[in-house]
PQR file of N, CA, C, O and H, with PARSE charges and radii, in Angstrom:
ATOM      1  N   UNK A   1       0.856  -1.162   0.000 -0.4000 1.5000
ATOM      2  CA  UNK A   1       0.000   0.000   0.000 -0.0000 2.0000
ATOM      3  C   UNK A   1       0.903   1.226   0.000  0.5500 1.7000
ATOM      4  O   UNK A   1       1.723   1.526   0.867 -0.5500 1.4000
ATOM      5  N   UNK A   2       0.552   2.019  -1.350 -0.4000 1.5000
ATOM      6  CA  UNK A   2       1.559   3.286  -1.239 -0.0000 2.0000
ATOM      7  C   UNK A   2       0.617   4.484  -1.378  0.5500 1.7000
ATOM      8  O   UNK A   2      -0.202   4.493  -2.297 -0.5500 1.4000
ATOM      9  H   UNK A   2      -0.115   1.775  -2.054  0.4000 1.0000
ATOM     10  N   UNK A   3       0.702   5.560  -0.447 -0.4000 1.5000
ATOM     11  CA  UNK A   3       0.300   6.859  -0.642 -0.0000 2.0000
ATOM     12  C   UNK A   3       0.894   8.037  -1.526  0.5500 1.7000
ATOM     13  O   UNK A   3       1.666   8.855  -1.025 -0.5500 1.4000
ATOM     14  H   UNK A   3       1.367   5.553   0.299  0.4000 1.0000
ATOM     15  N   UNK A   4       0.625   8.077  -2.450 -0.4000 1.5000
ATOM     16  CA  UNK A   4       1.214   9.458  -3.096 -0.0000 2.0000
ATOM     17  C   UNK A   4       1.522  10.835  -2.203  0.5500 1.7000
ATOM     18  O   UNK A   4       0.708  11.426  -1.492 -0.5500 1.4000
ATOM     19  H   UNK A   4      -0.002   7.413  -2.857  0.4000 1.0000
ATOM     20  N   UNK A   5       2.769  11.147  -2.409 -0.4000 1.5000
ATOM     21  CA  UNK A   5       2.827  12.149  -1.542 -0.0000 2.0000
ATOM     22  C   UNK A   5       2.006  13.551  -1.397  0.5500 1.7000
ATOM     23  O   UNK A   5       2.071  14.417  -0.525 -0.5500 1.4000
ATOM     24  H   UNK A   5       3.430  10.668  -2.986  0.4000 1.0000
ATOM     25  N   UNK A   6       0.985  13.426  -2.908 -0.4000 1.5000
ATOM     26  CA  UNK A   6      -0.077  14.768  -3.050 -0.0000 2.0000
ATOM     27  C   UNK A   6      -0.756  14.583  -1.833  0.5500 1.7000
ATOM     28  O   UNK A   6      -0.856  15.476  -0.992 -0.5500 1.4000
ATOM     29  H   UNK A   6       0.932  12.723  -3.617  0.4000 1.0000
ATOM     30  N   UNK A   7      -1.369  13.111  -1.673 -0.4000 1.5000
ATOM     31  CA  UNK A   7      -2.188  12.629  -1.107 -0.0000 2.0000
ATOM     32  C   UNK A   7      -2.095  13.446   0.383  0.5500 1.7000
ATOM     33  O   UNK A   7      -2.912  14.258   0.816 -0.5500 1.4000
ATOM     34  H   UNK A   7      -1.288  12.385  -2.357  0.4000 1.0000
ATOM     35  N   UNK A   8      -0.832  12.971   1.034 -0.4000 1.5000
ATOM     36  CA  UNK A   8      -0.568  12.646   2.287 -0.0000 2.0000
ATOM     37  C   UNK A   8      -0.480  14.660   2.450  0.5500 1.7000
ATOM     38  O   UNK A   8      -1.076  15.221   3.369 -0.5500 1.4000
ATOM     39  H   UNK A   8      -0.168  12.311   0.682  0.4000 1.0000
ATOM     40  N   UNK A   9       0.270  15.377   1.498 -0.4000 1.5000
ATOM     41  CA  UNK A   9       0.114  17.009   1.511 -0.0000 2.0000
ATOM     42  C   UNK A   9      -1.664  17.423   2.172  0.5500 1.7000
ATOM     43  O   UNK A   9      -2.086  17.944   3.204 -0.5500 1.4000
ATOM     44  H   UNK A   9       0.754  14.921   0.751  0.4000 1.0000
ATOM     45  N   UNK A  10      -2.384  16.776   0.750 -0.4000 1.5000
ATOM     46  CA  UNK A  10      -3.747  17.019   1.054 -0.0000 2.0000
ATOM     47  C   UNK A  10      -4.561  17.038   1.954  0.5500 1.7000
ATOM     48  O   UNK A  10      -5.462  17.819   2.261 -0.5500 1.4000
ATOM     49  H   UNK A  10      -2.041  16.353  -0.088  0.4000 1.0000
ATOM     50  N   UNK A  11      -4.056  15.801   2.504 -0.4000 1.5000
ATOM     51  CA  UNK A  11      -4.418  15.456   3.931 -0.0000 2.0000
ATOM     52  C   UNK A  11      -4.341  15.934   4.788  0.5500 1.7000
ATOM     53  O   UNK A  11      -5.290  16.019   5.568 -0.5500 1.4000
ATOM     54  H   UNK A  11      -3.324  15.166   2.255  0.4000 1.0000
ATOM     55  N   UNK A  12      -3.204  16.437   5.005 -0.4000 1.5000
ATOM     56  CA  UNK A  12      -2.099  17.539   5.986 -0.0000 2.0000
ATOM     57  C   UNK A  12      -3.369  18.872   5.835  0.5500 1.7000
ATOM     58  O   UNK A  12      -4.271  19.132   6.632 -0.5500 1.4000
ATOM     59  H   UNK A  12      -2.433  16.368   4.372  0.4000 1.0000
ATOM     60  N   UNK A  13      -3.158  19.298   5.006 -0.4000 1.5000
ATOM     61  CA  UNK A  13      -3.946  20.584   4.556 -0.0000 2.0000
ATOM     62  C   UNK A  13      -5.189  20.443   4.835  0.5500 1.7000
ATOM     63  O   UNK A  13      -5.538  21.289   5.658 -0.5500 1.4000
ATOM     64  H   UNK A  13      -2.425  19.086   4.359  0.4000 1.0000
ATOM     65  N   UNK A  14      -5.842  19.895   4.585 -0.4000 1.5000
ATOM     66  CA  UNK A  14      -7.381  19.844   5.175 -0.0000 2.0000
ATOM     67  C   UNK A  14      -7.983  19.082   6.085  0.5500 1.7000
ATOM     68  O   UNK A  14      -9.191  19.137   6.319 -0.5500 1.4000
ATOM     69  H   UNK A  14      -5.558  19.208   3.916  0.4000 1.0000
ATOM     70  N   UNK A  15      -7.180  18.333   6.647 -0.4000 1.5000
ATOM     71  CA  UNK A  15      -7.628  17.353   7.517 -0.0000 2.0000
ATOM     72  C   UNK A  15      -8.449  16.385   6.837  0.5500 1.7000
ATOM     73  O   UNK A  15      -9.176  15.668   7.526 -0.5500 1.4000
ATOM     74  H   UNK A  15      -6.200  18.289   6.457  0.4000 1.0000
ATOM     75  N   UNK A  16      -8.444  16.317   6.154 -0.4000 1.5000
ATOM     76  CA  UNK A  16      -8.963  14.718   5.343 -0.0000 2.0000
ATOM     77  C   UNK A  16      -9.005  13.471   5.500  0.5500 1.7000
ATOM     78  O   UNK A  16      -8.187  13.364   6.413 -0.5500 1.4000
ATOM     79  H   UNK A  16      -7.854  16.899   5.595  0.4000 1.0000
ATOM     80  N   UNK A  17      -9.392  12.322   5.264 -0.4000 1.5000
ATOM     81  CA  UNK A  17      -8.869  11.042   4.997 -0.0000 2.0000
ATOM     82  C   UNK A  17      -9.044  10.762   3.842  0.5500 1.7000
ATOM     83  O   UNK A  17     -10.227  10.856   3.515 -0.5500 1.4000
ATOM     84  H   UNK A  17     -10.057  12.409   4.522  0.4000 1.0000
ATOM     85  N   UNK A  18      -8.306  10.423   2.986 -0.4000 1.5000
ATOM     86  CA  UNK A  18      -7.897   9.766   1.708 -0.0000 2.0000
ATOM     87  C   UNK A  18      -8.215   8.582   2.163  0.5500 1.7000
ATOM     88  O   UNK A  18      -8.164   8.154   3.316 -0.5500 1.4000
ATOM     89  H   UNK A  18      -7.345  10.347   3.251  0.4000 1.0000
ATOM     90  N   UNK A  19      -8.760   7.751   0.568 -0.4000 1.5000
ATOM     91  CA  UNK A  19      -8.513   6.460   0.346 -0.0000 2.0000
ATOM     92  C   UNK A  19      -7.329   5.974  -0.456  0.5500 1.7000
ATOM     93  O   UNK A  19      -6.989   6.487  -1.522 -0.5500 1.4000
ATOM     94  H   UNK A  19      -8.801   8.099  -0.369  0.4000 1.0000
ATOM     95  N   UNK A  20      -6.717   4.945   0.125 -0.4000 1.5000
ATOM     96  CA  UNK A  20      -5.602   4.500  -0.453 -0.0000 2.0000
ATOM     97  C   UNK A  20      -5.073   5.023  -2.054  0.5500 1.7000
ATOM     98  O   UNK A  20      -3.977   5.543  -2.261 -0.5500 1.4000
ATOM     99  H   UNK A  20      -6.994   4.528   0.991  0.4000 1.0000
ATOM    100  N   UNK A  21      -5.748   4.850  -2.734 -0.4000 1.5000
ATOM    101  CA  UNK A  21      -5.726   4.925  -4.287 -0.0000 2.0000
ATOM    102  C   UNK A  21      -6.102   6.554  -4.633  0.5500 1.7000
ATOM    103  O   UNK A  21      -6.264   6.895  -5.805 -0.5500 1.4000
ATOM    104  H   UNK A  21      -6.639   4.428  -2.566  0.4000 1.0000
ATOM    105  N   UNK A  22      -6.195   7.288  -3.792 -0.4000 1.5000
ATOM    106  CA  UNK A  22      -6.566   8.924  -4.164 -0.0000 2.0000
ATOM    107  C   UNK A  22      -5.529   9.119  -5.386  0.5500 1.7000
ATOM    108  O   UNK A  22      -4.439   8.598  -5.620 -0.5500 1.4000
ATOM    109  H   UNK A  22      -6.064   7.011  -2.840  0.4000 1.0000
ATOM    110  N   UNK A  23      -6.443  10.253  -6.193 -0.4000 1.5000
ATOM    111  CA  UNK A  23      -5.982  11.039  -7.356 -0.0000 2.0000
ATOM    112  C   UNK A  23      -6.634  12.240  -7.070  0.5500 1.7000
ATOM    113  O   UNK A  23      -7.800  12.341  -6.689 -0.5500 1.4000
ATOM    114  H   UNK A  23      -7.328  10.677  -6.002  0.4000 1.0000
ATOM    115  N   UNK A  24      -5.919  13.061  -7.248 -0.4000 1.5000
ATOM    116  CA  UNK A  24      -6.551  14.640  -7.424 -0.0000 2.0000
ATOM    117  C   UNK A  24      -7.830  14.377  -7.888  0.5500 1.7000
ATOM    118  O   UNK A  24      -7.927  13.491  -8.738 -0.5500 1.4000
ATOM    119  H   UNK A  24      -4.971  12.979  -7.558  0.4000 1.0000
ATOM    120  N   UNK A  25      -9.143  15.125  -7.408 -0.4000 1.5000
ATOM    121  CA  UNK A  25     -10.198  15.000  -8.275 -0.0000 2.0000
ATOM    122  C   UNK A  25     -11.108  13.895  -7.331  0.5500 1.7000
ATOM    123  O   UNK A  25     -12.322  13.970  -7.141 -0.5500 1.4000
ATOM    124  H   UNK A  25      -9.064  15.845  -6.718  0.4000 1.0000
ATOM    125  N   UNK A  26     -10.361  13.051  -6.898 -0.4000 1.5000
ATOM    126  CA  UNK A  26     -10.990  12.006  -5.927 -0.0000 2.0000
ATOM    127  C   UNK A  26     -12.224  12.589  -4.763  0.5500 1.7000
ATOM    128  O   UNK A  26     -12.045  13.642  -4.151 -0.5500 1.4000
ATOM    129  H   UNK A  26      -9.375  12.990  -7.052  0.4000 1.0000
ATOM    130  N   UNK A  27     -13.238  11.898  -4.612 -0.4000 1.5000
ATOM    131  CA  UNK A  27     -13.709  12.406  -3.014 -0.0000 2.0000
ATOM    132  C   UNK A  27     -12.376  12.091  -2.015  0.5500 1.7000
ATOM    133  O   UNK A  27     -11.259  11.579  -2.073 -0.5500 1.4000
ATOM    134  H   UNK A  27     -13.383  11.043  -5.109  0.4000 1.0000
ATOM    135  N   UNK A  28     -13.039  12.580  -1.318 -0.4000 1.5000
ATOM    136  CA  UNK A  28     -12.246  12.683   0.147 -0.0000 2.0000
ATOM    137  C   UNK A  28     -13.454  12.679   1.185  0.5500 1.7000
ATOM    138  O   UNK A  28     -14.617  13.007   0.951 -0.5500 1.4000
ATOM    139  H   UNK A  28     -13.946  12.996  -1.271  0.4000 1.0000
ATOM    140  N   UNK A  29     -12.754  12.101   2.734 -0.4000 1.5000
ATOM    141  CA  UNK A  29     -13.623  12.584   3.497 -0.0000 2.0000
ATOM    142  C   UNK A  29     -13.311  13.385   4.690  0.5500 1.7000
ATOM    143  O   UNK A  29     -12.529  13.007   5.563 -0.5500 1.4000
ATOM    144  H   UNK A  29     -11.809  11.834   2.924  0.4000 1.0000
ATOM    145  N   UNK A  30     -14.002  14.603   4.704 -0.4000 1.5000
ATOM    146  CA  UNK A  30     -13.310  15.567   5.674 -0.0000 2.0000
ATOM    147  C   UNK A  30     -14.393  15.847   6.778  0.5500 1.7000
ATOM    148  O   UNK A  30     -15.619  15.841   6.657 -0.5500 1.4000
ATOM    149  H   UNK A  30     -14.637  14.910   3.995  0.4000 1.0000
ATOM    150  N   UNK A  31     -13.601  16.099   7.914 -0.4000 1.5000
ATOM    151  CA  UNK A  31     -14.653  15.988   9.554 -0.0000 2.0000
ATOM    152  C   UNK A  31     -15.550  16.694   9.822  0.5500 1.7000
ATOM    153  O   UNK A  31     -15.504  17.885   9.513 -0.5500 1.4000
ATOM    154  H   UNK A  31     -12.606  16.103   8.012  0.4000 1.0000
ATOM    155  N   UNK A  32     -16.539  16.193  10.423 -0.4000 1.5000
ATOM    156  CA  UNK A  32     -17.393  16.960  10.863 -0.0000 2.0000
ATOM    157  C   UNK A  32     -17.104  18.510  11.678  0.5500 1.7000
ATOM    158  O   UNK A  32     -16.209  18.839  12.456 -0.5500 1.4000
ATOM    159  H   UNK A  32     -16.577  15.226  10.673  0.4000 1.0000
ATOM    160  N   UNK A  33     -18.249  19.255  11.139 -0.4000 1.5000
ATOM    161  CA  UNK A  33     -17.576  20.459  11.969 -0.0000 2.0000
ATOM    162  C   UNK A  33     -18.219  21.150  13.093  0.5500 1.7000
ATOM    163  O   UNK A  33     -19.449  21.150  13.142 -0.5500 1.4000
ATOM    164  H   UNK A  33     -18.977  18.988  10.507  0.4000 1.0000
ATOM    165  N   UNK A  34     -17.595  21.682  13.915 -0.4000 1.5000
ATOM    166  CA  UNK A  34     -17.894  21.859  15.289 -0.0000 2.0000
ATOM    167  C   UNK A  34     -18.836  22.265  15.752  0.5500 1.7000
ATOM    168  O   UNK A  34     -19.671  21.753  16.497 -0.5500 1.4000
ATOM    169  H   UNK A  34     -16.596  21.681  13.875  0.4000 1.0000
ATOM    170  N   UNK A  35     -18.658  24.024  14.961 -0.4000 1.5000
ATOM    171  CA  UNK A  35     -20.209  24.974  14.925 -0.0000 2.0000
ATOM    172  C   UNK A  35     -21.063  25.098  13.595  0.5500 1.7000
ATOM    173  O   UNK A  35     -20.902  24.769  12.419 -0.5500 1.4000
ATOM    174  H   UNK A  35     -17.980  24.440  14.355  0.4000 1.0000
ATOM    175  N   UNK A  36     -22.242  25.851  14.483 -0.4000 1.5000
ATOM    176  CA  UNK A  36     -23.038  25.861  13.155 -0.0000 2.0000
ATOM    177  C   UNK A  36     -22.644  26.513  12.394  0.5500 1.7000
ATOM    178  O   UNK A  36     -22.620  26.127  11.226 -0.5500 1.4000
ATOM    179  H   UNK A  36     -22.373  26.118  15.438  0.4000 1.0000
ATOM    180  N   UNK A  37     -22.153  27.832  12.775 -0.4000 1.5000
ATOM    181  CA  UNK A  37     -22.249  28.800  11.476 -0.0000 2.0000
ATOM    182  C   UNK A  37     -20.446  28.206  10.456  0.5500 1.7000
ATOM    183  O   UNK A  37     -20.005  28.989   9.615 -0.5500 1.4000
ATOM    184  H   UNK A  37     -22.173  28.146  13.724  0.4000 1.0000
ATOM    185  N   UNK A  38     -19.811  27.075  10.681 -0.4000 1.5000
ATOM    186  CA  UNK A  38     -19.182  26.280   9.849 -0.0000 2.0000
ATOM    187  C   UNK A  38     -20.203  25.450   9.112  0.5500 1.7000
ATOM    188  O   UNK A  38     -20.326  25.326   7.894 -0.5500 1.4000
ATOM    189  H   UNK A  38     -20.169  26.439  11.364  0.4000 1.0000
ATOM    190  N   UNK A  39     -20.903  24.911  10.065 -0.4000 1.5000
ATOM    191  CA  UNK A  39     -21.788  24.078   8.861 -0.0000 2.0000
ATOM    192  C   UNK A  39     -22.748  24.906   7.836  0.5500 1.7000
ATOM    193  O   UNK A  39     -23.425  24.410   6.936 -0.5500 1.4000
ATOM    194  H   UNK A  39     -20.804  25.011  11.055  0.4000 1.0000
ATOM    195  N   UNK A  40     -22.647  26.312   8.189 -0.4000 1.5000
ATOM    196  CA  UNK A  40     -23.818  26.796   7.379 -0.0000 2.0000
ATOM    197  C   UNK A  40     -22.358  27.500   6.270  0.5500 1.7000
ATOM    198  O   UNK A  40     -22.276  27.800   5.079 -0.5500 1.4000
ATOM    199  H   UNK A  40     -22.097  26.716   8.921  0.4000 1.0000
ATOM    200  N   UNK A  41     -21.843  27.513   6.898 -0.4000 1.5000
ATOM    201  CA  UNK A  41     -20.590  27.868   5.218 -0.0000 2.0000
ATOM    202  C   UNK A  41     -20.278  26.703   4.133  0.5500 1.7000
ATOM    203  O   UNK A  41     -19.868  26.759   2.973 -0.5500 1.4000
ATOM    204  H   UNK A  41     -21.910  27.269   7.866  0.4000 1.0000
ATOM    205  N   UNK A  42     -20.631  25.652   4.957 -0.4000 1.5000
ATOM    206  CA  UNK A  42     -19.319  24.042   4.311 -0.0000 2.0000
ATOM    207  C   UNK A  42     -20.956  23.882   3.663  0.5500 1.7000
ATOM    208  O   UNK A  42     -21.233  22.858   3.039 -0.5500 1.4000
ATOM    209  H   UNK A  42     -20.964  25.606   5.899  0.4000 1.0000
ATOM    210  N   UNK A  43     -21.912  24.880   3.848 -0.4000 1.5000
ATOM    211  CA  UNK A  43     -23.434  24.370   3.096 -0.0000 2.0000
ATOM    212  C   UNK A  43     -23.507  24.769   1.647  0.5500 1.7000
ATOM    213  O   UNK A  43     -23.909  24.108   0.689 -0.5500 1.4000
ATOM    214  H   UNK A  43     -21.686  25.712   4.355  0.4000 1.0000
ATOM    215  N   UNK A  44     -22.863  26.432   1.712 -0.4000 1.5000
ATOM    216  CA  UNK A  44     -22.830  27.173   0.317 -0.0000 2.0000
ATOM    217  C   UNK A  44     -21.491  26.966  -0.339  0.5500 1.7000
ATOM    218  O   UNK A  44     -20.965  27.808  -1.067 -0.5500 1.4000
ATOM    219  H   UNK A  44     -22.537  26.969   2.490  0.4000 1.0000
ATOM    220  N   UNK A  45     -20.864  25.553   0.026 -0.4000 1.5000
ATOM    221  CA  UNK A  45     -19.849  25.204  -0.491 -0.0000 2.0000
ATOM    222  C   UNK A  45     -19.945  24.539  -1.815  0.5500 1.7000
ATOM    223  O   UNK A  45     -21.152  24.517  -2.053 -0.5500 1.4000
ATOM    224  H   UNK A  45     -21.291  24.870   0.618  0.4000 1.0000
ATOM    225  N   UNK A  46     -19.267  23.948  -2.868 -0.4000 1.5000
ATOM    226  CA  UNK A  46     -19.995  22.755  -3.759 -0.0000 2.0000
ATOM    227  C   UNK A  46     -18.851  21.504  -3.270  0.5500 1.7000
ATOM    228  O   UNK A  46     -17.964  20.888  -3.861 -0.5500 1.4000
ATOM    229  H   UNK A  46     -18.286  23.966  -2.674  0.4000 1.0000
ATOM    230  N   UNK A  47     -19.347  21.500  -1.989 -0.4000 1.5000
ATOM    231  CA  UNK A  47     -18.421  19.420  -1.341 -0.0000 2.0000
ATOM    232  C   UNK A  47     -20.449  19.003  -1.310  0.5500 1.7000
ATOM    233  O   UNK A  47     -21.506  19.560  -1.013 -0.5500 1.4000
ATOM    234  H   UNK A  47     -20.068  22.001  -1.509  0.4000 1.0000
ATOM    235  N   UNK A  48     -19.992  17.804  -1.787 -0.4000 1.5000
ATOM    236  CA  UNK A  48     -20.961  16.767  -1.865 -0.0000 2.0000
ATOM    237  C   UNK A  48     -21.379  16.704  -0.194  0.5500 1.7000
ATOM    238  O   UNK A  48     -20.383  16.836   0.517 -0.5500 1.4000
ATOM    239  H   UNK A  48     -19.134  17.351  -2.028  0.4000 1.0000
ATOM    240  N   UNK A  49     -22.362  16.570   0.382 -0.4000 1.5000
ATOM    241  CA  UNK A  49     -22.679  15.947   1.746 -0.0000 2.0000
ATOM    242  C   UNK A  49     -23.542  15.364   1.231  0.5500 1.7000
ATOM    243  O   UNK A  49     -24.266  15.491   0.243 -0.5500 1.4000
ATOM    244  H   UNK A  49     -23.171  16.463  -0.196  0.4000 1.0000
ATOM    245  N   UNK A  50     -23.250  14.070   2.752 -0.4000 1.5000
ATOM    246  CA  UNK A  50     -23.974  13.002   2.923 -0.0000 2.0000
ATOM    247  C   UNK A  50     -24.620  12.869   4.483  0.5500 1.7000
ATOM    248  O   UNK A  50     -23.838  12.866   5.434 -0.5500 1.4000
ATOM    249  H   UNK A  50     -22.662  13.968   3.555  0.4000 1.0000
ATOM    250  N   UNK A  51     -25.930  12.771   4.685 -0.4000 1.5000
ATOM    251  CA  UNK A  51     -26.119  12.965   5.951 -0.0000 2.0000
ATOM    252  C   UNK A  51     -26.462  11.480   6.425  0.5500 1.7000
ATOM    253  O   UNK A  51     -27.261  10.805   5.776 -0.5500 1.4000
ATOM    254  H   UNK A  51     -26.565  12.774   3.913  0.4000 1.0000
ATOM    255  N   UNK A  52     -25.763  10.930   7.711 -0.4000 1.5000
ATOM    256  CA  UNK A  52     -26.121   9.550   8.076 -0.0000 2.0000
ATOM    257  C   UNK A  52     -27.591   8.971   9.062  0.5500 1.7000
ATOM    258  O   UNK A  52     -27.752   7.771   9.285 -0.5500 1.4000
ATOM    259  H   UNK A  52     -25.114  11.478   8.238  0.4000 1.0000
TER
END
């Protein structure tokens, strides 16, 4: 199992988790966020959400 080093940058930078095989362009999944008025920004964002 090898991580590209974009990957592991990306990661660094946004707090992410990559899946093994990431390519630029890939989803990612990045953490939940703390307050609301983050969630009401990460809303008028264009990241895909998924609510569980």
């Amino acid at each position: 199992m090898k991580r590209s080093p974009l990957a592991l940058h990306t990661s660094d930078e946004y707090k992410a988790a990559m899946p093994v095989d990431w390519q630029p362009g890939d989803k990612a999944i990045v953490p939940a966020l703390k307050t609301v008025e983050g969630s009401a920004e990460r809303k008028k964002s264009n990241l895909e959400m998924i609510v569980w």
